[in-house]
C-alpha positions in Angstrom: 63.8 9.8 29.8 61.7 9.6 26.7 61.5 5.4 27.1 60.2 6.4 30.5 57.9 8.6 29.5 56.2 6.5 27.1 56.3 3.3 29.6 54.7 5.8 31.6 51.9 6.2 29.0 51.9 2.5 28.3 51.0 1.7 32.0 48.1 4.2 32.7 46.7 3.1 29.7 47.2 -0.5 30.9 49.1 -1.9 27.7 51.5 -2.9 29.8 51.4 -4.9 33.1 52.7 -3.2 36.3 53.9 -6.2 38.3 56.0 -7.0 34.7 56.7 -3.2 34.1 58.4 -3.2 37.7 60.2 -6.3 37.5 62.1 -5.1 34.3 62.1 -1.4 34.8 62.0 0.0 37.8 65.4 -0.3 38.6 66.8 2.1 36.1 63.5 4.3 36.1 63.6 5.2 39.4 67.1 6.6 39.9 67.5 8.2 36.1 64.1 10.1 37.1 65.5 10.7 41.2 68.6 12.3 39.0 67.1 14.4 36.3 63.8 15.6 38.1 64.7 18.6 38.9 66.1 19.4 35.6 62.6 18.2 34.0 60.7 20.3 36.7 62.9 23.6 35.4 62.5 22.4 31.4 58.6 22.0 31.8 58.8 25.6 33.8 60.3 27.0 30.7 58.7 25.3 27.9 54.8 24.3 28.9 54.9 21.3 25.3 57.7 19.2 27.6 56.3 16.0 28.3 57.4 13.8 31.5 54.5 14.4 33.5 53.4 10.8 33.4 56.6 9.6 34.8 56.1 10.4 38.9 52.4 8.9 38.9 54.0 5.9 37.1 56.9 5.5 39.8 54.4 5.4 42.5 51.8 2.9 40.2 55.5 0.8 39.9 56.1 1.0 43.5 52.6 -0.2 44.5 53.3 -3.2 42.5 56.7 -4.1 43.8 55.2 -3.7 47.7 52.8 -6.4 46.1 55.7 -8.3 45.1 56.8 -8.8 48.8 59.4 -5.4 48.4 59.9 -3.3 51.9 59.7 0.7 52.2 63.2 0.6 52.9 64.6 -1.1 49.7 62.6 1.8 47.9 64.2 4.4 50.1 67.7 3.0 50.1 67.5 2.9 45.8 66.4 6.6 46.2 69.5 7.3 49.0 72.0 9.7 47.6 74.3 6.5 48.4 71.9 3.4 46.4 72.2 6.6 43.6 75.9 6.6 44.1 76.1 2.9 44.1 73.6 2.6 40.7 75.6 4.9 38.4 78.9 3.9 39.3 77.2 0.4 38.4 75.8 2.2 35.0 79.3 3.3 34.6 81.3 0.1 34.5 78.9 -1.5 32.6 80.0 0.9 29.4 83.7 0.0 30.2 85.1 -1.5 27.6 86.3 -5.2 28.5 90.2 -5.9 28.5 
């Protein structure tokens, strides 16, 4: 979460380029954030220094750009689905099999 975080600075502070920053990142940032959320939301409640906050605002700046890119409300919805959740980890996870 702490790459996320400081894409998240990155992109309000236009270093980096949204269309570009959604093209390479969205895909892991949104369902690592849809995970963990609520476990940031509880860590910032009990410790006020705990960054993150840039990461939501960033998510919807990425998501503006991809619905510029030609991508629907329901390919954002289905990659937030407990199921497109499902389907991305267990994805996540075979990629750190080892090969036979």
């Amino acid at each position: 979460m702490d790459f996320f975080d400081k894409l998240s600075l990155y992109l309000r502070r236009n270093y980096v380029d949204k269309e570009m920053a959604f093209i390479s990142f969205y895909y892991w940032m949104n369902p690592y954030y849809e995970f963990y959320k609520n476990d940031i939301k509880e860590l910032q409640a009990r410790n006020p220094m705990v960054m993150y906050d840039g990461i939501e605002p960033a998510l919807a700046a990425l998501k503006r750009a991809g619905k510029g890119l030609g991508r629907t409300e329901s390919e954002f919805k289905k990659s937030s689905s407990e199921a497109g959740l499902k389907d991305f980890f267990e994805d996540e996870c075979e990629e750190t099999r080892p090969s036979k």
